[in-house]
TIMI-84299 format. One record per residue: residue number from 1; z negated, x, y negated of N, C-alpha, C in turn. Coordinates in pm, whole numbers, plus 50000, padded with zeros to 5 digits. Atoms other than C-alpha are relative to their C-alpha. Layout:
<nodes>
<node i="NUM" n_w="Z" n_u="X" n_v="Y" ca_w="Z" ca_u="X" ca_v="Y" c_w="Z" c_u="X" c_v="Y"/>
...
</nodes>
This chain:
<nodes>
<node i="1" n_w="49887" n_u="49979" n_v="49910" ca_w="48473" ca_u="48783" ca_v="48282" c_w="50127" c_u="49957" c_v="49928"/>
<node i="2" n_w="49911" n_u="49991" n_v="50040" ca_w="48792" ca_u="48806" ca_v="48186" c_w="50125" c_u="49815" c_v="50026"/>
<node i="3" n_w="49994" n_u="50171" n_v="50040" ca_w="48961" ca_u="48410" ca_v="48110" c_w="50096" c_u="50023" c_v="50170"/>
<node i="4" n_w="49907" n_u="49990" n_v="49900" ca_w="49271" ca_u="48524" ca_v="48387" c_w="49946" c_u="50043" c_v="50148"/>
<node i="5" n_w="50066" n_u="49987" n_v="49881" ca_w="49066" ca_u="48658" ca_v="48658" c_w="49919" c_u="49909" c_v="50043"/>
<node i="6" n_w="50052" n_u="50088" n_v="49965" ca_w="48856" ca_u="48380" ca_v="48630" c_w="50050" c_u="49870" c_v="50042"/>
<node i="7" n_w="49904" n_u="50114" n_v="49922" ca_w="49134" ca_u="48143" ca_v="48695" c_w="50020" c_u="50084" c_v="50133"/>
<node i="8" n_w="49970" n_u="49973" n_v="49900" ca_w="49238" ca_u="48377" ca_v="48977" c_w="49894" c_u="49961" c_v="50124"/>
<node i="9" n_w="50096" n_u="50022" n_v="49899" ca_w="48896" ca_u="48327" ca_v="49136" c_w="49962" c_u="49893" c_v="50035"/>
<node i="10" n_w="50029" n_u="50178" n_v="50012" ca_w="48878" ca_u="47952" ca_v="49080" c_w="50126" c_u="49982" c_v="50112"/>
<node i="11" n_w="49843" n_u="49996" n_v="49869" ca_w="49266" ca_u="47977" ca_v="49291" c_w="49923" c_u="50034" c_v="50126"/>
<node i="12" n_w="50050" n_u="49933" n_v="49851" ca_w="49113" ca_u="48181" ca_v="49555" c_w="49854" c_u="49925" c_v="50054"/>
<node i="13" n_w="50122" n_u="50084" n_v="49937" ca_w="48790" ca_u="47961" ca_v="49619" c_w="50063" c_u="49872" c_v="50101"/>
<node i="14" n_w="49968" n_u="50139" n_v="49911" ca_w="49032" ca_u="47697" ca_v="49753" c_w="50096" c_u="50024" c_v="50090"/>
<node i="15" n_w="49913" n_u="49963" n_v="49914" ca_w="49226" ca_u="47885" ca_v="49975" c_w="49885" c_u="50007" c_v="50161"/>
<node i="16" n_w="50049" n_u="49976" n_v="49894" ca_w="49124" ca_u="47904" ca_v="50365" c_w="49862" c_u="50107" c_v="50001"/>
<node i="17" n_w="50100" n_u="49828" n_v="49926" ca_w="48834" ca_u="48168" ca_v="50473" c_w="50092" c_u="50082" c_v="49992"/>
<node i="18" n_w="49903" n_u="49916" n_v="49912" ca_w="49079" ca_u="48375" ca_v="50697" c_w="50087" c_u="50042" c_v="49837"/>
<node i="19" n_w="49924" n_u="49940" n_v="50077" ca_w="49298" ca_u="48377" ca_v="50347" c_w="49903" c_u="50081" c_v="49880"/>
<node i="20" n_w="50083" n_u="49918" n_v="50083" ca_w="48978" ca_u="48463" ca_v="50126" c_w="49956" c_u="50098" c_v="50029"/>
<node i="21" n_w="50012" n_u="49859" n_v="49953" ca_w="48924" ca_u="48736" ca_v="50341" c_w="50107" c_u="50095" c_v="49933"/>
<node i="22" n_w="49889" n_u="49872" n_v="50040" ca_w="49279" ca_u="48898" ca_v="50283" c_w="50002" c_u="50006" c_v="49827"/>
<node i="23" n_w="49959" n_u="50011" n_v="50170" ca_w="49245" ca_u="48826" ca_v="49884" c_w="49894" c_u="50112" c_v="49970"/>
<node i="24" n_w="50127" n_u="49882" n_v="50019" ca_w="48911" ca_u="49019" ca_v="49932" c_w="50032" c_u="50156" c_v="50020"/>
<node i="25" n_w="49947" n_u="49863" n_v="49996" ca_w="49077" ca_u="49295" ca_v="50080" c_w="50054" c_u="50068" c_v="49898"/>
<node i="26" n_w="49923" n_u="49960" n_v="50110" ca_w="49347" ca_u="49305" ca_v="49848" c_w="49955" c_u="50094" c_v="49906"/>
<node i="27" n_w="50102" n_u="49969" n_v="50120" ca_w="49089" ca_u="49331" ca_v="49543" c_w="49920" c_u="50106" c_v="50026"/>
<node i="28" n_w="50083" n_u="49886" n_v="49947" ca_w="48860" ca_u="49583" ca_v="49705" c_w="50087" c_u="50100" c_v="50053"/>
<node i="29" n_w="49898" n_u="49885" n_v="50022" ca_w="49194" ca_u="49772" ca_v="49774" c_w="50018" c_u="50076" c_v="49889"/>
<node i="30" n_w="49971" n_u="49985" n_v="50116" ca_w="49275" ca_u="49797" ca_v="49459" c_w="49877" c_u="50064" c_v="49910"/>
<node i="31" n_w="50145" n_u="49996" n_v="50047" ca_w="48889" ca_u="49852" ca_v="49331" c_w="49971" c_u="50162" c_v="50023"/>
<node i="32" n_w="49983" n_u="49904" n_v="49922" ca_w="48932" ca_u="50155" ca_v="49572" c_w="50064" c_u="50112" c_v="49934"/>
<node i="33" n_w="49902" n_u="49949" n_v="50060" ca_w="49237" ca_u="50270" ca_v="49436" c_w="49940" c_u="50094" c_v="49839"/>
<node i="34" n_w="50012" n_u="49992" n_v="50153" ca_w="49135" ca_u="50264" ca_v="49110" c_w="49824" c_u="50113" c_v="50009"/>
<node i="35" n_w="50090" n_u="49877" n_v="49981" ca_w="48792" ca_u="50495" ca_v="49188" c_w="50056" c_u="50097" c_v="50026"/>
<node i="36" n_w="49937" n_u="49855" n_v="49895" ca_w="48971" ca_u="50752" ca_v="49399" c_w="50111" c_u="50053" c_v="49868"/>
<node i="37" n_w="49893" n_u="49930" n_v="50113" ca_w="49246" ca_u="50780" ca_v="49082" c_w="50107" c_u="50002" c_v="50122"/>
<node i="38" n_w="49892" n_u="50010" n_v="50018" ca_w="49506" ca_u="50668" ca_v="49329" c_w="50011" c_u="49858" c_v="50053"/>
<node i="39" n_w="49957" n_u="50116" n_v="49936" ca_w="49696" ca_u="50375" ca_v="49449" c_w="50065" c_u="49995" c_v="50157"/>
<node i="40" n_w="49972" n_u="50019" n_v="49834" ca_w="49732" ca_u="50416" ca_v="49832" c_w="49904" c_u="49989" c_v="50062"/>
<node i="41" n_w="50132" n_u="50075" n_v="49903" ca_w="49515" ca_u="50251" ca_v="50095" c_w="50001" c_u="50123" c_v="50047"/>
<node i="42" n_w="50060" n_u="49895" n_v="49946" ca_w="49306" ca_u="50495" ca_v="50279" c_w="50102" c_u="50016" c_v="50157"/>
<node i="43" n_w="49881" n_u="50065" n_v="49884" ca_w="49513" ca_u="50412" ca_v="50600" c_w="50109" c_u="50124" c_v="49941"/>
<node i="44" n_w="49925" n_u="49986" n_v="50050" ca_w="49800" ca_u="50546" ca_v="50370" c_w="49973" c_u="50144" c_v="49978"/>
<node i="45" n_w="49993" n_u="49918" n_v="50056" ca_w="49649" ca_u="50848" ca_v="50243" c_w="49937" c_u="50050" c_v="50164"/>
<node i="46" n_w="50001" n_u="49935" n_v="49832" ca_w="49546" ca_u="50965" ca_v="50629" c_w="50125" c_u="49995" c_v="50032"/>
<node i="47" n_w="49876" n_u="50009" n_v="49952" ca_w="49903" ca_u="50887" ca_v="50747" c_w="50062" c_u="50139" c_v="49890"/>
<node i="48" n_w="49917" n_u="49907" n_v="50020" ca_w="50026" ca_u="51154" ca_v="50490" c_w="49917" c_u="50129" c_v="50010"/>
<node i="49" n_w="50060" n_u="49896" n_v="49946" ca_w="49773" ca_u="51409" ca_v="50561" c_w="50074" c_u="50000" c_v="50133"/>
<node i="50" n_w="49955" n_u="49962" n_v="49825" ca_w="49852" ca_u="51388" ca_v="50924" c_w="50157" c_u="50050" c_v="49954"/>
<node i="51" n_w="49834" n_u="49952" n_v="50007" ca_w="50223" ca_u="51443" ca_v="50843" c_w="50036" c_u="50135" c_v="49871"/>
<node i="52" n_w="49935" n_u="49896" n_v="50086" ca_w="50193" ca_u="51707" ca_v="50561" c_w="49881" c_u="50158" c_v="50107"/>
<node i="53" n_w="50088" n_u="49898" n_v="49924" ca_w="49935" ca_u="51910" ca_v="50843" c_w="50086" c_u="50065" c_v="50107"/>
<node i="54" n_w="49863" n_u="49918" n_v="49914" ca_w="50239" ca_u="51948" ca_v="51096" c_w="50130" c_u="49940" c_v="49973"/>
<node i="55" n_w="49873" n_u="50035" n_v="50068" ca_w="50535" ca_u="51953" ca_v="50891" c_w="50118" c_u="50015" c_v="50036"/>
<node i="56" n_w="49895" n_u="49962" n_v="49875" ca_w="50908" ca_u="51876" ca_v="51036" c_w="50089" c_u="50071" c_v="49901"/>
<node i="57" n_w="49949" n_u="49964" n_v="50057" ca_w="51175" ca_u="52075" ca_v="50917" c_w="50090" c_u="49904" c_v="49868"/>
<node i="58" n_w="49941" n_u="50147" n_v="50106" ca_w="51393" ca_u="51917" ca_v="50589" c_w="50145" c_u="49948" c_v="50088"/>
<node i="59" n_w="49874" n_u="50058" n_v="49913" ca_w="51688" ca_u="51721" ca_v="50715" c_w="50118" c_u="50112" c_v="49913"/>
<node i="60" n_w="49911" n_u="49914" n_v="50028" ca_w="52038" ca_u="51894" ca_v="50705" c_w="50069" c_u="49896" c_v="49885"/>
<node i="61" n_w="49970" n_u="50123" n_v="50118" ca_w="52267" ca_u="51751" ca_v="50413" c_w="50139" c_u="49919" c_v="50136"/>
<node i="62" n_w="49929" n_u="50039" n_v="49905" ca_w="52480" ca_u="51654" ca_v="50728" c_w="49929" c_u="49858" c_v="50024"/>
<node i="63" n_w="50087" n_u="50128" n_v="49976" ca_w="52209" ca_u="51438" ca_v="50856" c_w="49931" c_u="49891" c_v="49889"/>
<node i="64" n_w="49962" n_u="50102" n_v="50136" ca_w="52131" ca_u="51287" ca_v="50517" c_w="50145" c_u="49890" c_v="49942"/>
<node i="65" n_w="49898" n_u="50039" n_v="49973" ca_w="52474" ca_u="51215" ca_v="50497" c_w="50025" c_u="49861" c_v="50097"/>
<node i="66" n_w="49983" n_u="50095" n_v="49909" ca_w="52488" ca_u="51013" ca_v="50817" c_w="49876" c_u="49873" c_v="49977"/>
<node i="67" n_w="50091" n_u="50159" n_v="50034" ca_w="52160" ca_u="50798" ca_v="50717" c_w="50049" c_u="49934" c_v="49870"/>
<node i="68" n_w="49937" n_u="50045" n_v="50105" ca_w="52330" ca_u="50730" ca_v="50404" c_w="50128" c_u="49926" c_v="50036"/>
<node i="69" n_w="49901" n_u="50050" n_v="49927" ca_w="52670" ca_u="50639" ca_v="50606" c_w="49925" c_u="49842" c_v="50074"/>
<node i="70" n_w="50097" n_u="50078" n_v="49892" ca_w="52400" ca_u="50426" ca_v="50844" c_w="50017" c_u="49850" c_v="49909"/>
<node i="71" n_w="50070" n_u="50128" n_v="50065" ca_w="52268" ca_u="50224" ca_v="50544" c_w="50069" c_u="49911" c_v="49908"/>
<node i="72" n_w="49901" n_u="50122" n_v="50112" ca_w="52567" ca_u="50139" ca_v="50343" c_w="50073" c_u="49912" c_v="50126"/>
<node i="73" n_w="49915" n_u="50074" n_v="49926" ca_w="52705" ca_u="49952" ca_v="50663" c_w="49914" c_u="49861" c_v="49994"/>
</nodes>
């Protein structure tokens, strides 16, 4: 095993449960990622199916405009 991961796992043994859970996730996110050839949680890659299946029109450059107005305030 690799010298840095093995410190990471020596870190993460002394963290809570509840937090060795989310470190687990993390890692098995990523584990995921890295099979599938991409980097978005599954969660992530359903959310853009659903939205590229009923697609909204593109914004006007009007309305671009105004979220751009929005965000420099």
């Amino acid at each position: 095993m690799n010298k840095r991961l093995d410190h990471a796992l020596k870190q993460v043994r002394t963290l809570s449960d509840a937090e060795q859970e989310a470190a687990a996730d993390i890692l098995l996110e990523y584990i995921d990622a890295q099979k599938a050839g991409t980097w978005l949680t599954a969660a992530q890659v359903a959310e853009i199916e659903r939205r590229l299946s009923n697609p909204m029109p593109p914004a006007s450059d009007e309305d671009v405009a105004e979220l751009f107005d929005r965000l420099a305030r």
